[in-house]
Every structure is written in C-alpha cells, then in structure tokens.
N, CA, C and O atoms as CSV, one atom per row, in Angstrom:
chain,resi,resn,atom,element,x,y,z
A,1,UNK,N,N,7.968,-5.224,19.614
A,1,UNK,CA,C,9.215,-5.118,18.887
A,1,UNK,C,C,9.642,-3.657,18.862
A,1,UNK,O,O,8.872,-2.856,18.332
A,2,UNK,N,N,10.696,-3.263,19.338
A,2,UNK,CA,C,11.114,-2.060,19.293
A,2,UNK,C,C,11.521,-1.586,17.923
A,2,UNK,O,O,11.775,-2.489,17.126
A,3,UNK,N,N,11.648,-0.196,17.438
A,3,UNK,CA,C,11.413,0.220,16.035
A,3,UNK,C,C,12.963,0.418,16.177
A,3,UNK,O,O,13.474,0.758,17.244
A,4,UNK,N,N,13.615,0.204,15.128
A,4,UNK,CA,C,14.911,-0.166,14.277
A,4,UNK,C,C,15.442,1.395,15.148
A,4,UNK,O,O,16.232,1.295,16.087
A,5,UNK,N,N,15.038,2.444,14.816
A,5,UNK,CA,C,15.923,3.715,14.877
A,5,UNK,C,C,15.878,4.256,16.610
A,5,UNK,O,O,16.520,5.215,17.039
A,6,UNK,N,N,15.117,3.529,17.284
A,6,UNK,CA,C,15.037,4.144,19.067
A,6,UNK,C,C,15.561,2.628,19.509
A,6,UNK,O,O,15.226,1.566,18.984
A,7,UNK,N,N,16.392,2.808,20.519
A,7,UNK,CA,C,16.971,2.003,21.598
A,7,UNK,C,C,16.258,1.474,22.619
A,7,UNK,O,O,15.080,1.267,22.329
A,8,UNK,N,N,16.652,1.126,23.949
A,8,UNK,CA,C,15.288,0.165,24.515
A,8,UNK,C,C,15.041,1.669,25.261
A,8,UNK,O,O,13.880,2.002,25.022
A,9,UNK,N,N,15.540,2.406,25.853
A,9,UNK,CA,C,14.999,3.617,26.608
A,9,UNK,C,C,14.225,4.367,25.115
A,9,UNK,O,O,14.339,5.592,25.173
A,10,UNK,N,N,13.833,4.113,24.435
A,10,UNK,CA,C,13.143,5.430,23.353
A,10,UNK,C,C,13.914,6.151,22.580
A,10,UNK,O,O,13.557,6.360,21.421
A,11,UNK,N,N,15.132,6.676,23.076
A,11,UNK,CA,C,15.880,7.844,22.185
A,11,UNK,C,C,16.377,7.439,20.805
A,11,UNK,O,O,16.754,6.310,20.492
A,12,UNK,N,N,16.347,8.073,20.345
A,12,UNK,CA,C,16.960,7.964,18.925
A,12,UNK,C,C,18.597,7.440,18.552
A,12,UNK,O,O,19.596,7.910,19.097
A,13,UNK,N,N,18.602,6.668,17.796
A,13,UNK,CA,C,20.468,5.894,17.964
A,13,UNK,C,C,20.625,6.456,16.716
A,13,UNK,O,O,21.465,5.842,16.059
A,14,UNK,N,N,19.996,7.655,15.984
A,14,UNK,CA,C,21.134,8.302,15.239
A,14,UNK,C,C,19.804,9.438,14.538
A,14,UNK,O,O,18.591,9.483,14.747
A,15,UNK,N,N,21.003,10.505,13.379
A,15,UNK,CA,C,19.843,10.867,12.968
A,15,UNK,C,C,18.385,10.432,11.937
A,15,UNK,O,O,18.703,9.384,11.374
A,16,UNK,N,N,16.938,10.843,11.495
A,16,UNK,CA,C,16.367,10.403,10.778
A,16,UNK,C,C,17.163,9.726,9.205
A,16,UNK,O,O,18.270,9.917,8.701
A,17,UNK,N,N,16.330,9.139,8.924
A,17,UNK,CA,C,16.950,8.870,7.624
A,17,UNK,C,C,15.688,8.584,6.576
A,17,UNK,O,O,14.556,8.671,7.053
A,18,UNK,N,N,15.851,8.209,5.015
A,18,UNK,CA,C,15.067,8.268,4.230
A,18,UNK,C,C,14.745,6.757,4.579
A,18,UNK,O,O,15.608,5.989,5.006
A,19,UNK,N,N,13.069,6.302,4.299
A,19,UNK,CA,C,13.219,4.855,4.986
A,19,UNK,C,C,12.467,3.827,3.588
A,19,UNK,O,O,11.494,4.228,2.950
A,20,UNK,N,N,12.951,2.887,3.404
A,20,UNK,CA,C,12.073,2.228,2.143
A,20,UNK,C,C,10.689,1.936,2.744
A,20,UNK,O,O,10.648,0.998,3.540
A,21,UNK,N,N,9.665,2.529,2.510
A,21,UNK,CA,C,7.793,2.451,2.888
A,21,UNK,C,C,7.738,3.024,1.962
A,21,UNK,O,O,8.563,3.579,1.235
A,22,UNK,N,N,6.210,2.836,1.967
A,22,UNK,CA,C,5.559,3.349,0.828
A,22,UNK,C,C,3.912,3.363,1.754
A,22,UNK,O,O,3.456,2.237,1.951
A,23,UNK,N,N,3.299,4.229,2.145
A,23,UNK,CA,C,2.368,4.822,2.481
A,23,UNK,C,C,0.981,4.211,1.867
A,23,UNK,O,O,0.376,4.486,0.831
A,24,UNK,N,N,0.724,3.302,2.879
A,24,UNK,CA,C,-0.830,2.746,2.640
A,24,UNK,C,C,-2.440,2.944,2.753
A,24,UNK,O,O,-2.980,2.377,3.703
A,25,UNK,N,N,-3.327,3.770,1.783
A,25,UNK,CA,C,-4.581,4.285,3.093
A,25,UNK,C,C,-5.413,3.874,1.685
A,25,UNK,O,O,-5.017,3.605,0.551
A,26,UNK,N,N,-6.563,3.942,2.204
A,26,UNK,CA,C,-8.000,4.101,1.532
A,26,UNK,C,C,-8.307,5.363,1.102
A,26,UNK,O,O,-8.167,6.381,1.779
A,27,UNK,N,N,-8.876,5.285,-0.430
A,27,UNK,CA,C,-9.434,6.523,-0.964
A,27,UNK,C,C,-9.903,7.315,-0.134
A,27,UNK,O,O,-9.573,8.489,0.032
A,28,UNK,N,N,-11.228,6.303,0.802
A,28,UNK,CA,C,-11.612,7.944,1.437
A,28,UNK,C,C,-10.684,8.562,2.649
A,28,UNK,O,O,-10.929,9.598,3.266
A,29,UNK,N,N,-9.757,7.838,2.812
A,29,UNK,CA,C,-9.072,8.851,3.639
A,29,UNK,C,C,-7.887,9.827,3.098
A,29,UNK,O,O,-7.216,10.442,3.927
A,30,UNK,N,N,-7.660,9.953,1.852
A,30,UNK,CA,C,-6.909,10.625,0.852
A,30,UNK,C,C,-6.836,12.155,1.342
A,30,UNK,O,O,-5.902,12.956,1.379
A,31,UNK,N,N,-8.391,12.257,1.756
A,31,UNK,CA,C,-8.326,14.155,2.135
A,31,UNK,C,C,-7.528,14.028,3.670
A,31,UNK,O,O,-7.182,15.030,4.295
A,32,UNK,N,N,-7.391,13.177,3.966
A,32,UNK,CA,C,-6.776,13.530,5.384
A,32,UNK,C,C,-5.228,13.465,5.332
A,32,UNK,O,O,-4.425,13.939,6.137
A,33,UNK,N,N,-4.948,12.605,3.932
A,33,UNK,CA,C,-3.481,13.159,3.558
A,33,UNK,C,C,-3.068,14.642,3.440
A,33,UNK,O,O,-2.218,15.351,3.978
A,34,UNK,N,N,-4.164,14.836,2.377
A,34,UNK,CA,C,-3.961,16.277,1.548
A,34,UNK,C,C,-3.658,17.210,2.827
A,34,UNK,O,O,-2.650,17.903,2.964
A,35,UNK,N,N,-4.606,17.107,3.631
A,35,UNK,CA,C,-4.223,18.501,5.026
A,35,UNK,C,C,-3.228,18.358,5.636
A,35,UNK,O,O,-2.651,19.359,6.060
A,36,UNK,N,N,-2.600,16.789,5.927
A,36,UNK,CA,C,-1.499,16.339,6.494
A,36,UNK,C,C,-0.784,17.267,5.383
A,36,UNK,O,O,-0.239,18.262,5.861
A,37,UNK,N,N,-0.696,17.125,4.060
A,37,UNK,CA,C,0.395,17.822,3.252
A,37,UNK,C,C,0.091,19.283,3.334
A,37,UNK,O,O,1.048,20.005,3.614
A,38,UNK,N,N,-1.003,19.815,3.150
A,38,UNK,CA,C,-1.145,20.963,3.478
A,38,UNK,C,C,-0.469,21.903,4.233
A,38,UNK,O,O,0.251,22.870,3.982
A,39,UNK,N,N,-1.089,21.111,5.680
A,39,UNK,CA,C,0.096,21.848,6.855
A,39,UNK,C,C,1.378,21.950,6.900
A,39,UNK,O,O,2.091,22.876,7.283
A,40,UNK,N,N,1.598,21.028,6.521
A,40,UNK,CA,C,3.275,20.797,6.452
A,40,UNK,C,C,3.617,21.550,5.719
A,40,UNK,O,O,4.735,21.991,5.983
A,41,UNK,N,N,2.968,22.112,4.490
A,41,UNK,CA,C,3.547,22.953,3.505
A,41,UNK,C,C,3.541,24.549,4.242
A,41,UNK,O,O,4.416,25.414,4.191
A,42,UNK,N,N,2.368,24.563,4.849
A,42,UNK,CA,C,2.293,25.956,5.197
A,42,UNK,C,C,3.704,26.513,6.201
A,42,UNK,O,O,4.417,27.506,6.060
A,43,UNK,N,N,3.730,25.502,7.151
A,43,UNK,CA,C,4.631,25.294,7.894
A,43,UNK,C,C,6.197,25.082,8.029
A,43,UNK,O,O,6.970,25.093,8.986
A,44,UNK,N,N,6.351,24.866,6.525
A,44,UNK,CA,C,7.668,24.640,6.152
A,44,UNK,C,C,9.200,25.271,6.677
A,44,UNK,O,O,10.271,24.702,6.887
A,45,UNK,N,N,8.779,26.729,6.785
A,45,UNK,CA,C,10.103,27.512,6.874
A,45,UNK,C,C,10.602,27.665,8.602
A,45,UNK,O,O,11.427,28.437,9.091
A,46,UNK,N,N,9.598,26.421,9.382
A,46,UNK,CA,C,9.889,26.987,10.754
A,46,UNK,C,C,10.529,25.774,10.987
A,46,UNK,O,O,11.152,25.672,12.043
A,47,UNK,N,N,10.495,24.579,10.006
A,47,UNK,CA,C,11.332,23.139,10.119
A,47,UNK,C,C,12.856,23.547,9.664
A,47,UNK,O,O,13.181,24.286,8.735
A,48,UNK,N,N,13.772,22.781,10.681
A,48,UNK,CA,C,15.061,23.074,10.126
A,48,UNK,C,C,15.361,22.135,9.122
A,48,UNK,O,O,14.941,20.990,8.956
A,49,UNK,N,N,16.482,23.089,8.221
A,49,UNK,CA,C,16.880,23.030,7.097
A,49,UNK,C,C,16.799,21.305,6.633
A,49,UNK,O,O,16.290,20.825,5.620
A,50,UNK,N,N,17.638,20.463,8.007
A,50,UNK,CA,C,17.930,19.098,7.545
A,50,UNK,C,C,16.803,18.371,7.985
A,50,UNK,O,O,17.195,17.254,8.322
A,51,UNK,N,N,15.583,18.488,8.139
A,51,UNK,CA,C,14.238,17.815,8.255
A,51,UNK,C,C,13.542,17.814,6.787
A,51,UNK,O,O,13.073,16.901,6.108
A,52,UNK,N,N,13.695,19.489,6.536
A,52,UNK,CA,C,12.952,20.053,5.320
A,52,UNK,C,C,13.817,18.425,3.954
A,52,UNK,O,O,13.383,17.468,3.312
A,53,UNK,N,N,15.114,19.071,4.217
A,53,UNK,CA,C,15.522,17.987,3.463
A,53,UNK,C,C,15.366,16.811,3.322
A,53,UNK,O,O,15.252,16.339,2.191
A,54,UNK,N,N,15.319,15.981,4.523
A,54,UNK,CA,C,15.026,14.445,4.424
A,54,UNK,C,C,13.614,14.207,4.499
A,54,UNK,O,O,13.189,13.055,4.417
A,55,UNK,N,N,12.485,15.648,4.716
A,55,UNK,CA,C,10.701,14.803,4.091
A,55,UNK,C,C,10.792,15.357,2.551
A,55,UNK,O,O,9.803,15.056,1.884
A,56,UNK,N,N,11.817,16.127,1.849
A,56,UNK,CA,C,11.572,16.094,0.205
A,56,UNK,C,C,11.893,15.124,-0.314
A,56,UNK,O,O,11.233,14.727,-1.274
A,57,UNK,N,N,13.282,14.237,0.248
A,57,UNK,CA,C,14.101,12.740,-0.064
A,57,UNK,C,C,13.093,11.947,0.346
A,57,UNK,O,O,13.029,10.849,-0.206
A,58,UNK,N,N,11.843,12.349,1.621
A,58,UNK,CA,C,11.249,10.492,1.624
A,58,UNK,C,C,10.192,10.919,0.621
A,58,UNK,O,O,9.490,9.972,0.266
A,59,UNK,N,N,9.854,12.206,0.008
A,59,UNK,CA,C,8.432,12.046,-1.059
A,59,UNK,C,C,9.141,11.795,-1.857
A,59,UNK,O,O,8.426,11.106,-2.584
A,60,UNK,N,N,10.092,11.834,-2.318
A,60,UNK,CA,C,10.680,11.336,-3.787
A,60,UNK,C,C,10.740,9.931,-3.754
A,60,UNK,O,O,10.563,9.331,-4.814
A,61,UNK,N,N,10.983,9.229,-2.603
A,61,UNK,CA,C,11.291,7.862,-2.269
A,61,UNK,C,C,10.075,7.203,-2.496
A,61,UNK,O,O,9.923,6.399,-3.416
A,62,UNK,N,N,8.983,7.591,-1.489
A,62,UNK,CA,C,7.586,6.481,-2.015
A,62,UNK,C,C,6.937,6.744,-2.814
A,62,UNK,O,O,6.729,7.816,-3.381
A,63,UNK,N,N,6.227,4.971,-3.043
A,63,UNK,CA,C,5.709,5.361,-4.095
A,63,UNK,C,C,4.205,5.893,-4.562
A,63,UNK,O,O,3.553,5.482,-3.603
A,64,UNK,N,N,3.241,6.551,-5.434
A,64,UNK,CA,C,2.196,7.054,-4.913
A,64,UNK,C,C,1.267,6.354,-6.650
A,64,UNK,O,O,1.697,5.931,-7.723
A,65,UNK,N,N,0.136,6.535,-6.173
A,65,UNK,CA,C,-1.219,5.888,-6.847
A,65,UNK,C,C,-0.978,6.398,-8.564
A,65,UNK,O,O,-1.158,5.568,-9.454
A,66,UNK,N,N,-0.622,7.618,-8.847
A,66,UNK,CA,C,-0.618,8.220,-9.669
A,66,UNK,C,C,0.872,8.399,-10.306
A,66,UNK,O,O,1.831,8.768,-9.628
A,67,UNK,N,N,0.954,8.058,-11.852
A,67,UNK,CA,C,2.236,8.058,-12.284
A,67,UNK,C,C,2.504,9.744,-12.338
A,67,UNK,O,O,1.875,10.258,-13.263
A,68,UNK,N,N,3.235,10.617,-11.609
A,68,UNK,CA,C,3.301,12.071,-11.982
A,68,UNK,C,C,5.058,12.621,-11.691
A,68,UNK,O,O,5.748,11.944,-10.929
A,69,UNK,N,N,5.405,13.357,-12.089
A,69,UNK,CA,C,6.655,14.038,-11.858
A,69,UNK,C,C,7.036,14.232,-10.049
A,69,UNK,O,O,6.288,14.949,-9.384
A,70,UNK,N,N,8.035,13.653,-9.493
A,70,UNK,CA,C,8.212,12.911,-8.267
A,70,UNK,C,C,9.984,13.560,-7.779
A,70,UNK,O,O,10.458,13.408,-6.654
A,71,UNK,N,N,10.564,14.135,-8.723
A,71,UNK,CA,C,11.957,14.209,-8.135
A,71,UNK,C,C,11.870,15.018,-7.188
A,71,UNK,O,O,10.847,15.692,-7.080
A,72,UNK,N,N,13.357,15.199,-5.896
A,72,UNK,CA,C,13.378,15.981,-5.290
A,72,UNK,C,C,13.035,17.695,-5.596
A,72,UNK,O,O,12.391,18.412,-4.830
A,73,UNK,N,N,13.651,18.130,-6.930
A,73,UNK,CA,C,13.517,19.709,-7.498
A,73,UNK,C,C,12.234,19.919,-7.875
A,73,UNK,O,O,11.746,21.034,-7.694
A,74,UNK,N,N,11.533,18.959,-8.418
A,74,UNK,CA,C,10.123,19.493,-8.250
A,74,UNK,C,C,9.270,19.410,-7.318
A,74,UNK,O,O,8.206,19.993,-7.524
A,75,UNK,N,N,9.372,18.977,-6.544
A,75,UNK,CA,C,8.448,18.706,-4.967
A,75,UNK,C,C,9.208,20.019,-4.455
A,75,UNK,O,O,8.424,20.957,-4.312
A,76,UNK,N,N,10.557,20.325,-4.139
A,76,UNK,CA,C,11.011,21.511,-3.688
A,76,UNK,C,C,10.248,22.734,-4.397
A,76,UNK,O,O,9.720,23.594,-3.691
A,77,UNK,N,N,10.205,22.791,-5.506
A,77,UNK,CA,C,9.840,23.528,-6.034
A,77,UNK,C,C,7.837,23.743,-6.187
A,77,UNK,O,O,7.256,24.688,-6.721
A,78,UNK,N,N,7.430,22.949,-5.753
A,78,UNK,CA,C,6.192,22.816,-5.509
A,78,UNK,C,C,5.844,23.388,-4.280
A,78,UNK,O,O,4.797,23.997,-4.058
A,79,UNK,N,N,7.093,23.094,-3.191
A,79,UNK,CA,C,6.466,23.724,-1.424
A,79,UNK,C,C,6.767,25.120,-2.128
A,79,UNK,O,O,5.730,25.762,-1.959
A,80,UNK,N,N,7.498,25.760,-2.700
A,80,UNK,CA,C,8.449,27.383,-3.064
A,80,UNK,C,C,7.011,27.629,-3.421
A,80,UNK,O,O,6.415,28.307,-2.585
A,81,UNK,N,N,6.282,27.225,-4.505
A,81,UNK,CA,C,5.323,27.697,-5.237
A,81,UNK,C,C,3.873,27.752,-4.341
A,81,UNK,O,O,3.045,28.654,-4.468
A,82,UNK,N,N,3.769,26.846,-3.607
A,82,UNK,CA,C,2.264,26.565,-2.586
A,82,UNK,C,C,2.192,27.570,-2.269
A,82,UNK,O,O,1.310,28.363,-2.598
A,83,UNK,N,N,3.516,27.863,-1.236
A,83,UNK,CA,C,3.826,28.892,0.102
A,83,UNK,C,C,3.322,30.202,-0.879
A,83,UNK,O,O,2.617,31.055,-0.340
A,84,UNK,N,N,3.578,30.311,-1.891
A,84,UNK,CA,C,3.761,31.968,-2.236
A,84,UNK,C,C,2.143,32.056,-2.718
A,84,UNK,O,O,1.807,33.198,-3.032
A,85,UNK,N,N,1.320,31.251,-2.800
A,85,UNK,CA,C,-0.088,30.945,-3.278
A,85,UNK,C,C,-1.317,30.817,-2.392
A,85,UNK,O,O,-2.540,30.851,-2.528
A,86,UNK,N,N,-0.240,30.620,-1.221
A,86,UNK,CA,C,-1.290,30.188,0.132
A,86,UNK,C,C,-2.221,31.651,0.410
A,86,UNK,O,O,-1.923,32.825,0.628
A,87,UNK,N,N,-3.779,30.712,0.243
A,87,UNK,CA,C,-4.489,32.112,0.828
A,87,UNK,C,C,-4.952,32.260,2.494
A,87,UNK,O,O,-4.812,31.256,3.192
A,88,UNK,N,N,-5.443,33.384,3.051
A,88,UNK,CA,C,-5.790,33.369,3.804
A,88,UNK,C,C,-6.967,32.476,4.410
A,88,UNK,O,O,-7.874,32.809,3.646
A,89,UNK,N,N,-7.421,31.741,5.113
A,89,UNK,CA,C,-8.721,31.246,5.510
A,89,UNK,C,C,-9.797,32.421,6.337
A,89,UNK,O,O,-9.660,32.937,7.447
A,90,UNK,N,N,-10.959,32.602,5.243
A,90,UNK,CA,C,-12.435,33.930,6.474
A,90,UNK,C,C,-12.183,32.909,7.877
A,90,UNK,O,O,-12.034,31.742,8.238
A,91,UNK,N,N,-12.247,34.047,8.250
A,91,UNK,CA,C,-12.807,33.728,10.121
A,91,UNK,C,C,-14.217,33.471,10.064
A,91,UNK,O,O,-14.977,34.317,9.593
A,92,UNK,N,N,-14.737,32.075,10.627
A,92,UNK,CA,C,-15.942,32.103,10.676
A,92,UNK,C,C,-16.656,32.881,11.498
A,92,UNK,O,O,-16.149,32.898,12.620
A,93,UNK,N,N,-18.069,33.830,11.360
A,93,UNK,CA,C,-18.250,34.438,12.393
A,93,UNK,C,C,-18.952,33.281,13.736
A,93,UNK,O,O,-19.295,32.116,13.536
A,94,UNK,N,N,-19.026,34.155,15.303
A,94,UNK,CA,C,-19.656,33.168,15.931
A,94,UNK,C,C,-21.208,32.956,15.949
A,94,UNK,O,O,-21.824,33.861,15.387
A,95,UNK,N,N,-21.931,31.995,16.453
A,95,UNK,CA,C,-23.042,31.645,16.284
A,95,UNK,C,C,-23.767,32.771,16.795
A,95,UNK,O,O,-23.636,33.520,17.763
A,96,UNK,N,N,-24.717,32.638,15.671
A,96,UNK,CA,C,-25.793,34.281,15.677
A,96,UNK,C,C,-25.145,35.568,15.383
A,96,UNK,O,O,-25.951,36.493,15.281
A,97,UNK,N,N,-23.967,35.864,15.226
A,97,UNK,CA,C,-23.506,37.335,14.120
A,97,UNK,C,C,-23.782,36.809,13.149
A,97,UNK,O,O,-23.864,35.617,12.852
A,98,UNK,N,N,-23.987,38.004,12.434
A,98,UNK,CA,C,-23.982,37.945,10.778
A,98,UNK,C,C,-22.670,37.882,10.648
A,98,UNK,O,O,-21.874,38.157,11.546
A,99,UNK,N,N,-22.265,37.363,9.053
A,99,UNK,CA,C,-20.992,37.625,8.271
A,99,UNK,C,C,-20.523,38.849,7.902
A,99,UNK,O,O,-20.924,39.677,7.084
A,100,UNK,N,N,-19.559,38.812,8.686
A,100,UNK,CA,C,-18.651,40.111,8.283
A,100,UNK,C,C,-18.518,40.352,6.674
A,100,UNK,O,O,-18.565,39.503,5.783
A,101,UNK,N,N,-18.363,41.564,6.583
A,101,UNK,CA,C,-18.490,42.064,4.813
A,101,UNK,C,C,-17.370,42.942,4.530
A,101,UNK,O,O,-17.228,43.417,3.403
C-alpha cells in the first residue's frame, strides 16, 4: 500500500504535515527515543525554519505515557533551553593511552 503523502513514483504530493499517530514502543526501548530526541535537539538550528515548526506541532500532537506540560511554547522553549545546556561529550582515549587530564 503506498503511504498517503508519496505518489506511485515516491515523491512527495505536497508539503509534510502534522499527522494524527501517536508513537508506539516498549519501555526498554524508551532510551533509544531519548537519543532520537537528543540529536534532534542538538541539531536543531541546521533544520529549516518550516520543519523545526511542523516536529514542535507533531510533539504537541501525540500523545505520550506521562500526563506533563505538552504545548507548542513549551517544547519550543525546552529545545531554546537544552541547546544552551548542552555539554560537551570527553573524547574517549584509544585503547592502551591513559586518560587525558
């Protein structure tokens, strides 16, 4: 079955849009969300403007495990706040150096 938004060649028949889902996984795969969100956060300012916009409209849209504060201005305001918090990751050294100090 071809997916609602690509035509029979693949391309896209318009732009993205916010979609009614709601995101299904198992506890233990929860951390593999978190990095999925992670990155994306780190990554934010190199997505154009109208992407940035329609993944803050689909987190406001689904729905999630936990009853918590969900509107668009605070999720915006949550990537504003990550980004300025984000730390660096140590370089691991390679096998057999010691740790750099």
């Amino acid at each position: 079955m071809a997916h609602p938004r690509f035509g029979a060649g693949g391309a896209p028949q318009g732009p993205p849009q916010v979609i009614a889902k709601t995101l299904r996984y198992k506890d233990a795969q929860e951390h593999l969300l978190r990095r999925l969100g992670s990155a994306l956060v780190l990554h934010w300012d190199a997505l154009p403007d109208n992407l940035q916009d329609l993944i803050i409209d689909q987190a406001a849209a689904v729905e999630d495990r936990d009853a918590a504060a969900h509107e668009s201005g605070d999720i915006e305001n949550f990537i504003r706040g990550a980004k300025v918090v984000a730390l660096t990751k140590p370089v691991a050294p390679a096998d057999g150096e010691p740790p750099s100090k």
